[in-house]
N, C-alpha and C positions, 0 to 999 in steps of 0.2 A: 403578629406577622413573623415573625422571630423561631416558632415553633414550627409555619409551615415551611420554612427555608430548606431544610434538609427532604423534605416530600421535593420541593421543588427542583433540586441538588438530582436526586433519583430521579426524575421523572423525566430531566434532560437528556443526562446521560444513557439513558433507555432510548430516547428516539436519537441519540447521537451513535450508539453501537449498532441499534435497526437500523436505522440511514446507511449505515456502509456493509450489510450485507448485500453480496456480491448477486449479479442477474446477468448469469455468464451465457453468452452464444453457445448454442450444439452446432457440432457438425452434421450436415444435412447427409454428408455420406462420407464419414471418416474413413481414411486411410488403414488399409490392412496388414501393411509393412510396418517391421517392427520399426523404422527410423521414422515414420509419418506421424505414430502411436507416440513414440518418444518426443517428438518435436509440439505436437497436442497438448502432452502433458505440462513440458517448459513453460508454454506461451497460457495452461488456464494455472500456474502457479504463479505465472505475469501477471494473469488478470486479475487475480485475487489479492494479489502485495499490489498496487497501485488502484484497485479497487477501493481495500481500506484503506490507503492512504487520501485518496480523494475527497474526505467528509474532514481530517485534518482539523480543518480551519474551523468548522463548529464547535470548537472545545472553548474557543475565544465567546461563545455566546458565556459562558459562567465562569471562565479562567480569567484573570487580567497579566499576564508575563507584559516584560517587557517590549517597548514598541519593534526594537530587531528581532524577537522573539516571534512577535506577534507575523511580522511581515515574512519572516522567514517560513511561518507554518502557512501562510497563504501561500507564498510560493512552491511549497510544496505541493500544497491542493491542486494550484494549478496545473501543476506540472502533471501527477496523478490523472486529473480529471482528462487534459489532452492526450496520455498516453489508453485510458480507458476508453475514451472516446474511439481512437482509433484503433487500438483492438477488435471494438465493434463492428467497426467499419471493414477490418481486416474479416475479421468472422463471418460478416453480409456479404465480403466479395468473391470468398474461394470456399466451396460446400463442404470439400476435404477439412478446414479447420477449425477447428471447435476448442474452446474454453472451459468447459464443463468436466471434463474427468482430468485431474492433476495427478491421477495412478500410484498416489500415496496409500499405502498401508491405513487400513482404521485405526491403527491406535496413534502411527505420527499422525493422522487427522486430526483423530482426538485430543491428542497432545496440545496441537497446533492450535485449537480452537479454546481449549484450558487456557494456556498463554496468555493469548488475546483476552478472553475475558479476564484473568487474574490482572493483566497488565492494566487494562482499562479502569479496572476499582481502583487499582495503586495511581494511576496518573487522577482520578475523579477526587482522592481522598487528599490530594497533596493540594498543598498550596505556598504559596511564592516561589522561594527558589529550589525547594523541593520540587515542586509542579513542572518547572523549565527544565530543572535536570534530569526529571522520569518523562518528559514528552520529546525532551532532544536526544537523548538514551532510544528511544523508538524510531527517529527517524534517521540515528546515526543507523541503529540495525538495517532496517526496511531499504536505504537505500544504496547502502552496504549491499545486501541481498539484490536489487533489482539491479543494479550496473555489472554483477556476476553473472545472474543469469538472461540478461539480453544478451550479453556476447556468447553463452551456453546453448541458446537457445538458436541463434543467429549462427554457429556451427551447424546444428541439425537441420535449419532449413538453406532449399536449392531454390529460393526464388529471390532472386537477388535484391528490389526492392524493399521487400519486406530484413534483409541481410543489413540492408542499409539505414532502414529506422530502427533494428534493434541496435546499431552502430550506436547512433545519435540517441538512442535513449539511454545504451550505458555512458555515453559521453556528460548527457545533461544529468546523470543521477550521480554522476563523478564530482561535478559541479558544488549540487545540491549538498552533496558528503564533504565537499571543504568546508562550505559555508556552517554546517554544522558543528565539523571541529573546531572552525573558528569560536561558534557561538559557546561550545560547552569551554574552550579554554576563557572566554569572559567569565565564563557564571563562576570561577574561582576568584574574581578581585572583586 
């Protein structure tokens, strides 16, 4: 059994990086101003950082961290999961906004998508306190990033609800980023 462990190791981690490719909303009739176009791009660079963050918690299928560790990366999922969800929801409700084109250059694309892969072998190949401190290192970034650009984002749009959950999602990812710093200042004792 012992030799198939590492097939088993690979094979997880394959349907845990599939799992959080992103199935982002089009716009049924995007916006032809450049401020519409910009504001499109913020919200499908939203949807794709809380995208991948939403599968999170499956690393706990083969990872064992600790149980604040553990609790912490489900709280992230969660959180992920309800801000993707309503994106969706965002996307279903107004034809003008779409997810789908983030208007980055192909090669920060491609850059971006190196990362993530390179990052995900390095967090797959660690284990203990390595493993906690390359998956809280990710969500110190990710969340870092998403409380930036919901208020980035929440500048370019004029419809004020939507102004106001990107309010509340940089608020609660502000949260999530203490809770992190708190955690990586453990993993030093």
């Amino acid at each position: 059994m012992r030799q198939f462990r590492p097939i088993l190791v690979l094979g997880l981690a394959l349907v845990f990086c599939c799992a959080c490719q992103p199935n982002r909303p089009y716009a049924a009739d995007p916006p032809r101003d450049d401020q519409g176009q910009q504001r499109n791009h913020g919200y499908a660079l939203l949807y794709s950082t809380v995208n991948s963050l939403a599968g999170v918690d499956r690393v706990l299928f083969i990872k064992r961290p600790r149980e604040e560790v553990r609790e912490f990366l489900r709280a992230v999922a969660g959180f992920a999961t309800d801000a993707r969800n309503h994106l969706q929801e965002l996307g279903d409700t107004d034809a003008t906004l779409g997810m789908d084109d983030h208007g980055l250059p192909h090669a920060e694309a491609r850059a971006r998508d190196m990362i993530a892969s390179a990052t995900g072998r390095t967090i797959m190949a660690a284990g203990g306190e390595s493993f906690e401190l390359q998956i809280l290192l990710t969500q110190y970034e990710s969340l870092k990033y998403i409380r930036h650009l919901a208020r980035a984002v929440a500048e370019l749009d004029d419809e004020e609800s939507r102004k106001q959950w990107l309010g509340e999602l940089a608020d609660r990812a502000s949260e999530l980023y203490d809770e992190v710093i708190d955690l990586l200042g453990d993993s030093d004792n």
